[in-house]
KEBAMI-546711 format. One line per field, with one value per residue (C-alpha): residue number from 0; chain; x, y, z. Coordinates in steps of 0.1 Angstrom, whole numbers. Layout:
BEGIN
i = [NUM:...]
ch = [A:...]
x = [X:...]
y = [Y:...]
z = [Z:...]
END
This chain:
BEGIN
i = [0:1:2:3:4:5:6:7:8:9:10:11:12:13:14:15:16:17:18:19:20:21:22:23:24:25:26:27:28:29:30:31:32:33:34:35:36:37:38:39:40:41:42:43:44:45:46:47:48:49:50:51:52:53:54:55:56:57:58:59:60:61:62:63:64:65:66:67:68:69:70:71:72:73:74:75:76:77:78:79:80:81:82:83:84:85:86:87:88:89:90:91:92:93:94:95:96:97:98:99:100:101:102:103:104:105:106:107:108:109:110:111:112:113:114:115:116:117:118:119:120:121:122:123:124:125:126:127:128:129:130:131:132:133:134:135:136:137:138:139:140:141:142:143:144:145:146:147:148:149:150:151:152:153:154:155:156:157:158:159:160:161:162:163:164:165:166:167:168:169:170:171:172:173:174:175:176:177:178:179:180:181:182:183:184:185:186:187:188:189:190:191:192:193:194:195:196:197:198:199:200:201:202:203:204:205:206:207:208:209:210:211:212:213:214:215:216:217:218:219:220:221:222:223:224:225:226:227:228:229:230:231:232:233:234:235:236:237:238:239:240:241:242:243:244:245:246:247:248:249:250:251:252:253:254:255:256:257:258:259:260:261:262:263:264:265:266:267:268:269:270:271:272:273:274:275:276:277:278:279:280:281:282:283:284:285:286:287:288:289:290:291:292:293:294:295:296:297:298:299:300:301:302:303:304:305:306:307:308:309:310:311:312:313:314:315:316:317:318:319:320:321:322:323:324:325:326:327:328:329:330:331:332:333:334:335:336:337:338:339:340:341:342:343:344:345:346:347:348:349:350:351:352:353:354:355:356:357:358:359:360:361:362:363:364:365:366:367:368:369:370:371:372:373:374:375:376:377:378:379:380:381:382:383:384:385:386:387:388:389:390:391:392:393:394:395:396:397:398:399:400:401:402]
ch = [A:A:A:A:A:A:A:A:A:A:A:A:A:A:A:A:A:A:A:A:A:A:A:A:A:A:A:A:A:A:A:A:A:A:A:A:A:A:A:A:A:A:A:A:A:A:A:A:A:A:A:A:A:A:A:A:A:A:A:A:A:A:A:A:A:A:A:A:A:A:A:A:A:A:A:A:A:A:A:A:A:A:A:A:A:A:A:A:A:A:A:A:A:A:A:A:A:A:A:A:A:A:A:A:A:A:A:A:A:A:A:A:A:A:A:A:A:A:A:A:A:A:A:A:A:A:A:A:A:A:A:A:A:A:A:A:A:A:A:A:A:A:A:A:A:A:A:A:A:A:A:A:A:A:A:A:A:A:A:A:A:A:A:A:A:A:A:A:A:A:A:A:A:A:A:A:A:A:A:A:A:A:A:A:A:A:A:A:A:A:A:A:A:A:A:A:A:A:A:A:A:A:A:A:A:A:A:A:A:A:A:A:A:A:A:A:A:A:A:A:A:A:A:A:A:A:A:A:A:A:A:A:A:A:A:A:A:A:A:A:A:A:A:A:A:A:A:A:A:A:A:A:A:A:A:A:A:A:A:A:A:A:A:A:A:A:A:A:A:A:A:A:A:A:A:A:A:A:A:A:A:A:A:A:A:A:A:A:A:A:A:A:A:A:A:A:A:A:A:A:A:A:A:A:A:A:A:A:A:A:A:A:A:A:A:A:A:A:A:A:A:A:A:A:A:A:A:A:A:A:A:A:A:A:A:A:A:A:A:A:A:A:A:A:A:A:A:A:A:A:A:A:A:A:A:A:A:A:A:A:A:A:A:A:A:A:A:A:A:A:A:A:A:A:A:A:A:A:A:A:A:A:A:A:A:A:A:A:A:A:A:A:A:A:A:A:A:A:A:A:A:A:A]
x = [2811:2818:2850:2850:2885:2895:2921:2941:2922:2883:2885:2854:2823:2798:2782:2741:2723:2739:2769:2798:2827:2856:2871:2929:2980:2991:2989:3020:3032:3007:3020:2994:2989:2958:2955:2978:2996:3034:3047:3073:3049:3040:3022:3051:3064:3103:3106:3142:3153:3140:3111:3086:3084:3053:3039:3050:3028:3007:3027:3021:3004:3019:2987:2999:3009:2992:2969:2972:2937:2940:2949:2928:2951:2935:2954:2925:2928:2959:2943:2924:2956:2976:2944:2952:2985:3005:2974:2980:3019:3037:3080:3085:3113:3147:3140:3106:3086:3117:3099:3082:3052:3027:3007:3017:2987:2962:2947:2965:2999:3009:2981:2987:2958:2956:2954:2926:2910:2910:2899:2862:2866:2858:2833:2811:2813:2799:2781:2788:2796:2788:2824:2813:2791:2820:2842:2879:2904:2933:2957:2978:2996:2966:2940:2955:2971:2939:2926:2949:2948:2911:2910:2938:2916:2883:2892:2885:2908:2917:2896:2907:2907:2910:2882:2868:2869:2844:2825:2800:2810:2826:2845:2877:2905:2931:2911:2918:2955:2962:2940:2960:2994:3006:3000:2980:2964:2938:2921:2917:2900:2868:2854:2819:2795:2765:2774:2775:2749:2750:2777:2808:2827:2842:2822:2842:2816:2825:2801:2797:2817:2849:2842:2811:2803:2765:2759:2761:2753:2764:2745:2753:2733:2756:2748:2782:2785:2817:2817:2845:2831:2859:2850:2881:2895:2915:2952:2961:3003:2999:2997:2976:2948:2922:2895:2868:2859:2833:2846:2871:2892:2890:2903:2935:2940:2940:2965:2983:2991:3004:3021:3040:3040:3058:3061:3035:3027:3046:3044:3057:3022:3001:3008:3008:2972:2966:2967:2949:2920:2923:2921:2888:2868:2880:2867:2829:2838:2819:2853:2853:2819:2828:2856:2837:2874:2891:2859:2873:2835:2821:2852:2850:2810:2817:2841:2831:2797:2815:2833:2806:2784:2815:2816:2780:2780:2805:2793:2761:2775:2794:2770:2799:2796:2772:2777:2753:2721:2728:2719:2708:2702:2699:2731:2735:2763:2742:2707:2697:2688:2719:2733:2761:2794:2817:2856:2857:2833:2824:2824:2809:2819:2786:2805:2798:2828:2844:2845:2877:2872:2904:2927:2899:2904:2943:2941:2930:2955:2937:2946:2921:2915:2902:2867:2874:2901:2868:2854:2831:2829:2859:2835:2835:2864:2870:2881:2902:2879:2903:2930:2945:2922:2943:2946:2908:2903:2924:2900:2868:2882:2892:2859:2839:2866:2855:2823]
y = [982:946:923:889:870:843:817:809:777:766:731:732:717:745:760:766:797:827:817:832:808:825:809:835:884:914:924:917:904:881:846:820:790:775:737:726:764:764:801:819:795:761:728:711:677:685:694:705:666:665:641:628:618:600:614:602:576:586:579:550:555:536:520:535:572:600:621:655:671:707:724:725:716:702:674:653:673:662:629:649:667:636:627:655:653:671:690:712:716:748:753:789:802:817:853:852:877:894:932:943:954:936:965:999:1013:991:998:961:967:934:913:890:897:861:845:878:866:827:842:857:830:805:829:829:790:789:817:830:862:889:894:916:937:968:946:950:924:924:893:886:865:843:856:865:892:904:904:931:947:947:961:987:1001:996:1012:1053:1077:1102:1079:1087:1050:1016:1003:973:937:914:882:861:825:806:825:813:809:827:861:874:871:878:908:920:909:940:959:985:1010:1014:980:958:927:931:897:878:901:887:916:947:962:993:1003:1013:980:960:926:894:870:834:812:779:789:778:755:748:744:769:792:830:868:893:899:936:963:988:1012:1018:980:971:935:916:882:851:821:805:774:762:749:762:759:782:811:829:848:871:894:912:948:967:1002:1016:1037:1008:983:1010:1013:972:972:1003:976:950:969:987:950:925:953:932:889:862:859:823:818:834:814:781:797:804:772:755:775:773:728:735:759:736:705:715:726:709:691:672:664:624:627:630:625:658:678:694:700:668:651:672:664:632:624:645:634:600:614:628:596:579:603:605:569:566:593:580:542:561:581:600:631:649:670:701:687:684:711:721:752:755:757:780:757:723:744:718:715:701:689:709:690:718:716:712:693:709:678:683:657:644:623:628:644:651:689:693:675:680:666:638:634:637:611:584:596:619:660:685:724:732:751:776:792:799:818:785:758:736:708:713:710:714:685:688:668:672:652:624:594:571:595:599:564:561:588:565:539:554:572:540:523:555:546]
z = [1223:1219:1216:1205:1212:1198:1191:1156:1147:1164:1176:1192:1173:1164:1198:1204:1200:1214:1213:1184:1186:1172:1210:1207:1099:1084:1053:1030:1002:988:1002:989:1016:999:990:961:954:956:962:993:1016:1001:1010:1004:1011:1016:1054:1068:1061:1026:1033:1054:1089:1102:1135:1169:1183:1216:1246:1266:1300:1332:1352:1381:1362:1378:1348:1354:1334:1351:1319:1287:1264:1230:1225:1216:1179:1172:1161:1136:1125:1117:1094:1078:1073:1043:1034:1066:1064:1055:1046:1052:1036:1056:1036:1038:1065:1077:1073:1108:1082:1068:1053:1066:1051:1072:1107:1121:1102:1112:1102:1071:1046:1039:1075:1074:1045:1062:1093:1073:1052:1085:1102:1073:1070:1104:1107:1143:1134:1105:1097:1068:1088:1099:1119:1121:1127:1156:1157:1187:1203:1215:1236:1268:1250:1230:1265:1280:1247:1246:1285:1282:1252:1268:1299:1299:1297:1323:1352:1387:1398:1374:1353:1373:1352:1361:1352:1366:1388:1384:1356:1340:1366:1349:1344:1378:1378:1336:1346:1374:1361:1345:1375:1351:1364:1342:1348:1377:1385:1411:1408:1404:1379:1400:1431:1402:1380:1360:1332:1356:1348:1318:1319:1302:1288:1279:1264:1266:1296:1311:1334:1336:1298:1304:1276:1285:1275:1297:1330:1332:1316:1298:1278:1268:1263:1274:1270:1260:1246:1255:1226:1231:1220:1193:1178:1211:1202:1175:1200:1179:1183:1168:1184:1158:1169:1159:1169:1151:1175:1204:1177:1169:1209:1208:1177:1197:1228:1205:1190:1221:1241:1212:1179:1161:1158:1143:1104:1106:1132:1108:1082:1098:1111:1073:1060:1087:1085:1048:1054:1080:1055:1023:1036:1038:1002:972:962:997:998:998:1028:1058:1076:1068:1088:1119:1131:1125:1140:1171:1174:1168:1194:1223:1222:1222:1256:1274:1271:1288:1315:1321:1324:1350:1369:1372:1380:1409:1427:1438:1419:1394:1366:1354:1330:1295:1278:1239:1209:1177:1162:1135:1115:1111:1111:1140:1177:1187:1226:1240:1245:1263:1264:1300:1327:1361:1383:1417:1444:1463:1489:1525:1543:1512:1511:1486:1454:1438:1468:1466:1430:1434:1460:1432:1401:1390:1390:1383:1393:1421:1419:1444:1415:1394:1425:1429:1456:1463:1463:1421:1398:1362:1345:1305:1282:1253:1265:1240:1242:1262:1292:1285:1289:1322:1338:1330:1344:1372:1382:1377:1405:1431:1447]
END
């Protein structure tokens, strides 16, 4: 049985081969959030004040400010997004989405049918994943609660000790503790999926992975195939997610957990969620053929293959650190060999004496996590590559000063 989590919008350009980026509505009402459709949810230009406020500018960074690029929060996007503009806004009315229910009638009660229909409607513009072929559709509050969801439904019933949750190093830093954190005892982290073999364990697979960008299947053979597949990245303050499921009566445990955790997911989210997808799938539409601008994917090829020229530059000017070899796939979405360009870079420190790369980092302005929270060496650390441009900037410059 497989899970593929994944986040409200995908930021990411399309991935190589093997890899499904996803990546974290219920059915009501119709509420139509598509381009140019006033209804209960509209892309309208009166906001609470009537009008139209222009977008804040991009804060000013001191030459002396410390940039902190532990987390992986997207804000390189928001560029794209104020590109965008109007065509991605939403006024929700007061009485709009005050029922618990979306659909009563459907397996995810909750979910909004069209942030559903959005949701298909993007995975068969890229083509990462057969969203026709029997899969149902859980939203929840991002991924990190998909992931308990997923694991509390994965994890078989009547067992005399927890389910062990694994993944190969270095593995995202936050699935040993969002593992353990509920305490359950159905599920508990047991570390690097290297040391197990056989079918005893639920394996999470993420791919390109977080941090070191490689592309990844899962390493254990199962033949119950209890994989859940982590293709997150996305609109990542929308804290919304969705995970497509394949078995029925794992996707109603999943929707069972949500449901008993937070009585269902935010209608306003899904429909901000909605109408974002809705601007991604419409603008590799024939009507937008001529306005290259309003293309998440291109945009996020363009500009983080911009990025990771930069930082392969100054890492090689350096000789202080390395980085793992560029690496390529066919991608299903452009139908070309295209160059991986991750969301994060695993930066290894190659400095003699220097056997902690984050203090070392720290030490010139520069915060990033250490690689020893990945269950990797210290000498590595992950660094956010989707940080506004001008913090971007700062960190070039300040790796080609280290030497």
């Amino acid at each position: 049985m497989t899970c593929l989590l994944v986040p409200a919008v995908a930021c990411a350009a399309p991935a190589p081969a093997g890899h499904k980026t996803t990546g974290h509505g219920r059915p009501q009402p119709k509420i139509r959030v598509t381009r140019g459709v006033r209804s209960k949810v509209s892309a309208a230009r009166a906001g609470m004040d009537g009008g139209t406020s222009a977008p804040p500018p991009e804060p000013a960074i001191a030459p002396d400010a410390v940039i902190n690029l532990e987390l992986g929060d997207p804000t390189m996007y928001e560029a794209f997004w104020r590109e965008v503009g109007e065509r991605a806004a939403v006024a929700i009315p007061g009485w709009s989405g005050m029922s618990y229910f979306s659909n009563a009638q459907s397996l995810c009660w909750f979910l909004d049918p069209e942030f559903e229909r959005e949701v298909r409607r993007v995975h068969r513009l890229v083509g990462n994943a057969a969203v026709d072929d029997g899969y149902h559709l859980v939203v929840g509050t991002g991924a990190t609660q998909l992931f308990q969801a997923a694991m509390y439904a994965l994890s078989p019933a009547g067992a005399q000790w927890p389910v062990g949750v694994v993944s190969p190093a270095p593995y995202y830093s936050s699935y040993p503790p969002q593992t353990d954190l509920l305490l359950s005892g159905f599920y508990r982290w047991a570390g690097d999926a290297n040391a197990f073999d056989g079918d005893g364990h639920i394996e999470l697979v993420c791919s390109p992975n977080n941090p070191d960008g490689a592309i990844r299947e899962a390493v254990l053979s199962s033949e119950s195939g209890k994989a859940i597949h982590d293709l997150v990245t996305g609109h990542a303050g929308a804290r919304l997610g969705w995970a497509l499921v394949k078995d029925r009566d794992v996707a109603k445990k999943m929707v069972y957990f949500v449901d008993r955790s937070t009585i269902g997911v935010s209608k306003d989210s899904q429909l901000r969620g909605a109408k974002i997808l809705a601007v991604v799938s419409d603008a590799y539409g024939p009507d937008e053929e001529d306005d290259t601008r309003l293309r998440l994917f291109d945009f996020a090829r363009r500009r983080m293959e911009e990025r990771w020229r930069a930082l392969r530059a100054a890492v090689a000017a350096t000789g202080a650190f390395s980085l793992p070899e560029e690496t390529a796939g066919h991608c299903n979405f452009s139908r070309q060999t295209v160059a991986a360009y991750p969301a994060f870079a695993w930066l290894r420190c190659e400095k003699d004496g220097v056997e902690d790369c984050a203090e070392f980092l720290r030490g010139h302005g520069i915060v990033a996590r250490g690689g020893e929270q990945f269950g990797g060496d210290a000498r590595c650390v992950r660094v956010n590559m989707l940080d506004r441009d001008g913090v971007f900037d700062v960190l070039i410059d300040r790796l080609f000063s280290i030497t």
